[in-house]
C-alpha positions in Angstrom: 22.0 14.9 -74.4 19.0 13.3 -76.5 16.9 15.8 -77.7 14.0 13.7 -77.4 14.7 12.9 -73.5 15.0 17.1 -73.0 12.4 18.6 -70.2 10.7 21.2 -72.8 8.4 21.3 -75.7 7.9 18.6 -77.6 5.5 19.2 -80.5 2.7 16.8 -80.8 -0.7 16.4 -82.6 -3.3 15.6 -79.6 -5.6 17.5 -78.5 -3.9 18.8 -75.6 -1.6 20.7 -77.7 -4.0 22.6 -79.2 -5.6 24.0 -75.7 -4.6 27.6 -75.7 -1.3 27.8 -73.4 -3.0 30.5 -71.3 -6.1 28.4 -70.4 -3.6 25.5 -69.7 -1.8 26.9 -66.9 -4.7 28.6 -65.2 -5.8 25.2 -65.5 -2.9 23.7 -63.6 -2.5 26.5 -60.8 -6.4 26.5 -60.4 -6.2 22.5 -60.2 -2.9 22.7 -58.0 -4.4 25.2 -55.5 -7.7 23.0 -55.1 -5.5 20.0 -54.3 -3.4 21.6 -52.3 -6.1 23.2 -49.8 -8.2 19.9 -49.4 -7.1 16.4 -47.9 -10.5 14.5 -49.2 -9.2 11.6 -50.4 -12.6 11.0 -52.4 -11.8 14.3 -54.4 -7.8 13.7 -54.3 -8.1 10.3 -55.5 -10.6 11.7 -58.5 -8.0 14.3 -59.7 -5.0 12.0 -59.5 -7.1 10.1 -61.9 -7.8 13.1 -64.1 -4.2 13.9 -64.1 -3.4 10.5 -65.2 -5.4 10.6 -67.9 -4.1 13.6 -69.1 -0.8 12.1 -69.1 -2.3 9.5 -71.0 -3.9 11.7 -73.2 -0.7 13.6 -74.1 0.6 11.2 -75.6 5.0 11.9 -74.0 7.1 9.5 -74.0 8.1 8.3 -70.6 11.9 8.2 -71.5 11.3 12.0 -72.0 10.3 12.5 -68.3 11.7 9.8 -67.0 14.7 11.7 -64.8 12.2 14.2 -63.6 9.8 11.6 -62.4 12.4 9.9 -60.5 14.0 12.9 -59.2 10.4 14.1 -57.6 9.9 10.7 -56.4 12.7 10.4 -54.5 11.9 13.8 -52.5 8.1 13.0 -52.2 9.3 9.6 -50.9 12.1 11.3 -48.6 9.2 13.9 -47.3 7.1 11.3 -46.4 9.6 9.4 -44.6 10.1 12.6 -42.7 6.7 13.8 -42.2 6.9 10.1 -40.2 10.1 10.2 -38.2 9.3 13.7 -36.9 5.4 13.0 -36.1 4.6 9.8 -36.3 1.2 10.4 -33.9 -0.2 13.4 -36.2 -2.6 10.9 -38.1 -3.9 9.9 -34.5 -4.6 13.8 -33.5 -5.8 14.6 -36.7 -8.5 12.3 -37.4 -9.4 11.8 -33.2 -8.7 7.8 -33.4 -5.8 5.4 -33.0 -5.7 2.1 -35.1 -2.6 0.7 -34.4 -0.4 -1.5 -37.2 2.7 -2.0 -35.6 3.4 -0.9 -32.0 6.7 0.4 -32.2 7.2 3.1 -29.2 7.5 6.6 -30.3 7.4 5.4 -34.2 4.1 3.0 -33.3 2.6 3.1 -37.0 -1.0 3.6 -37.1 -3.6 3.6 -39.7 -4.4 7.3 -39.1 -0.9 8.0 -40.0 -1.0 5.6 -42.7 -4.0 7.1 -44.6 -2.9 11.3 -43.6 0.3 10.0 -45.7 -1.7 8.9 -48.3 -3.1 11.9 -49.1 0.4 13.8 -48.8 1.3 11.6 -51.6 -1.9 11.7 -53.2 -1.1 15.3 -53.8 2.1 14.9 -55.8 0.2 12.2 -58.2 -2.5 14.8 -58.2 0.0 18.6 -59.7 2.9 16.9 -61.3 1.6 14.9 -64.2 -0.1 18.4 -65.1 2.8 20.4 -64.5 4.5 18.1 -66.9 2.3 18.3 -69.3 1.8 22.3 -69.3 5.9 22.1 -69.6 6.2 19.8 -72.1 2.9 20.4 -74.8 3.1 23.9 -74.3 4.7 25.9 -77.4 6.7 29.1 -75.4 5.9 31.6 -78.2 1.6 30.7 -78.2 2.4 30.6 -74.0 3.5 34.4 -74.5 1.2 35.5 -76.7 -1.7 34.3 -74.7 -0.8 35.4 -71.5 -0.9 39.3 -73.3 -4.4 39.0 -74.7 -5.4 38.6 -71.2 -3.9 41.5 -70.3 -0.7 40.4 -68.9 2.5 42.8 -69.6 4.0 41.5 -72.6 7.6 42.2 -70.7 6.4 40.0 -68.2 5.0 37.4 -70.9 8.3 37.6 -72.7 10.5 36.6 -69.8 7.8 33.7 -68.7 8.3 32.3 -72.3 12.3 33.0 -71.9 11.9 30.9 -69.1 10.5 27.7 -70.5 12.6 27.9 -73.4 15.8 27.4 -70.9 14.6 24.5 -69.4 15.9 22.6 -72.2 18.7 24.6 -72.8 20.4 23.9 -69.3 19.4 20.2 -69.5 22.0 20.4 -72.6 24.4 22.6 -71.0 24.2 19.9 -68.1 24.4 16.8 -70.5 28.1 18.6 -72.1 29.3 19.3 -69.1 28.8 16.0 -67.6 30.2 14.1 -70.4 33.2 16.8 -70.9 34.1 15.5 -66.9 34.0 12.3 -67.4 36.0 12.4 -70.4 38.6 13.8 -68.2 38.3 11.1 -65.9 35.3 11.9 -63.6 33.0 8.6 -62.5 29.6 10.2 -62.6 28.1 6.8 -63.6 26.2 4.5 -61.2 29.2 2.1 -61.0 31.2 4.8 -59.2 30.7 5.5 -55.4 28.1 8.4 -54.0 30.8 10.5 -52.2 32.7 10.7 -56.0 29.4 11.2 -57.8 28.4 13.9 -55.1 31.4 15.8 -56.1 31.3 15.3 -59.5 27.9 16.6 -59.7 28.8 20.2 -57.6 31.9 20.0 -60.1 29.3 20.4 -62.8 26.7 23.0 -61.1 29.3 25.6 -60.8 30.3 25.8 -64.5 26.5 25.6 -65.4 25.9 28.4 -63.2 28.5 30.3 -64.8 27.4 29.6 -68.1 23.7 30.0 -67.2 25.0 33.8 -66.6 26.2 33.7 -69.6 23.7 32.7 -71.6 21.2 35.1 -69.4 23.7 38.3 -70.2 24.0 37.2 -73.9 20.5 37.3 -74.3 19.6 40.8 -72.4 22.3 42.2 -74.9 20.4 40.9 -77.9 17.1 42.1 -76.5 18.6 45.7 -75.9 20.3 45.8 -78.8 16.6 45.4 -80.5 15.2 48.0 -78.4 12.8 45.4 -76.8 10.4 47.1 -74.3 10.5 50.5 -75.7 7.2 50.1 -76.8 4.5 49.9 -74.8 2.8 47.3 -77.1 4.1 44.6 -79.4 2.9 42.2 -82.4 3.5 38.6 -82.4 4.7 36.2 -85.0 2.2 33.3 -83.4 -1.3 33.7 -81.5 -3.1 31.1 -80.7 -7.0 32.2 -79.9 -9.4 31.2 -77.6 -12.1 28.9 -78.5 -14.4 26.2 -77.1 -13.0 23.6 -75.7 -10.6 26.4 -73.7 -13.8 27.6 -71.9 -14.5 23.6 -71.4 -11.2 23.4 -69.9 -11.3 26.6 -67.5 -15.1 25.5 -66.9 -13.7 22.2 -65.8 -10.9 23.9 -63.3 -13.4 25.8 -62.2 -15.8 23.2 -61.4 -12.6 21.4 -59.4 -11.9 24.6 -57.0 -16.4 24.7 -56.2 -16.1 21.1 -55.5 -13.8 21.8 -53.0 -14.8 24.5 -51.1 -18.1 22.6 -51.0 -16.1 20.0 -49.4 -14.9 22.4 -47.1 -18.5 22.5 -45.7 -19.2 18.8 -45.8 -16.4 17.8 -44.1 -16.5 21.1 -41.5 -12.9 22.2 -42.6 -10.0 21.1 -44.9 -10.2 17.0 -43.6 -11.6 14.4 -44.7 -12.2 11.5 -41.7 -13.4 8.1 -42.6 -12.6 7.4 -38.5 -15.5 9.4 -37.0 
């Protein structure tokens, strides 16, 4: 697999990559609970543009996220669908009006359905541009050292970094194995039908998970080998202080989760209704 199309870090010069890891992902998970608790559409439509921009701002490349993207699409797309097929009237008891589109029986679509999937989807646009960029312009080493000058266990810090370092590494694992099976014969290719992909594809998920133990039993070794955790303190090779424009950056996240409990009062709980 190309390096450069790997979901991991990617070194870059913007300014994004020099926000302090730790003050990145409170960022995120402050911004993703926010989002997550509202369905404003004025203040869902505002972040999604935020998050945009950051994209934007990042600077990746979009051949490096380009599988992911697609593979969240698809189940954002597929929820949606379902969120339809299995309550197609909730827009109607949810916002106390029925607009209707198409009149359809039990799937009649309706424009209070319409817009209470528009902020479902809203939310996706809104948490995974920043999760991608917290994944992919966030150095694992910094990420670690951060998170134990706020306090956090550095066993615990260790084995968070650990964790985005893999992401890459399975990708790879993935990549060999897929080409080793269809060097034996295996059409995993889009020409081939989607019963034979299927099974190629759970062909290749067994031996990753065998070699993900692997991998996972390789490294304890090491670790133990080196005596890591006997200490109740460590040094680190890299640190990566906080300064300004990380308090701007909390400050802004900050700002986000006001604005919505705010909103929680304007709007006398977690809806937004253009229909009253």
């Amino acid at each position: 697999m190309n390096e450069a199309n790997t979901l991991g870090y990617h070194p870059g010069t913007t300014f994004i990559y020099r926000i302090n890891a730790a003050a990145k992902l409170l960022f995120f998970l402050i911004v993703s609970v926010a989002c997550m608790t509202t369905f404003d559409t004025r203040f869902l439509v505002l972040v999604a543009i935020l998050s945009l921009l950051i994209f934007k701002w990042s600077h990746l490349k979009w051949r490096q996220v380009a599988f992911v993207v697609k593979f969240i699409a698809f189940f954002s797309i597929l929820n949606v669908i379902l969120v339809f097929v299995f309550s197609p009237q909730y827009g109607v008891h949810l916002y106390g009006a029925k607009t209707v589109i198409i009149s359809a029986g039990y799937f009649t679509v309706t424009t209070q359905e319409l817009f209470y999937l528009l902020n479902v989807t809203l939310k996706y646009v809104c948490t995974v541009p920043l999760a991608l960029v917290f994944i992919m312009t966030t150095n694992p080493s910094l990420f670690a050292s951060s998170l134990n000058r706020l306090g956090i266990s550095y066993k615990i810090s260790y084995a968070v970094a650990l964790t985005l370092r893999y992401i890459p590494d399975v990708q790879r694992e993935f990549g060999d194995i897929k080409d080793a099976q269809q060097a034996r014969g295996s059409e995993l290719s889009s020409k081939g039908k989607l019963t034979t992909r299927l099974h190629g594809i759970i062909n290749i998920i067994i031996p990753l998970i065998l070699s993900s133990f692997e991998n996972i039993d390789r490294i304890s070794t090491a670790m133990q080998l080196r005596r890591f955790g006997s200490k109740k303190k460590r040094t680190w090779y890299t640190a990566q202080p906080f300064r300004g424009t990380d308090a701007l950056v909390l400050g802004l996240a900050i700002l986000l989760l006001m604005i919505t409990i705010l909103l929680f009062q304007v709007n006398h709980g977690r809806f937004y209704n253009p229909f009253q």
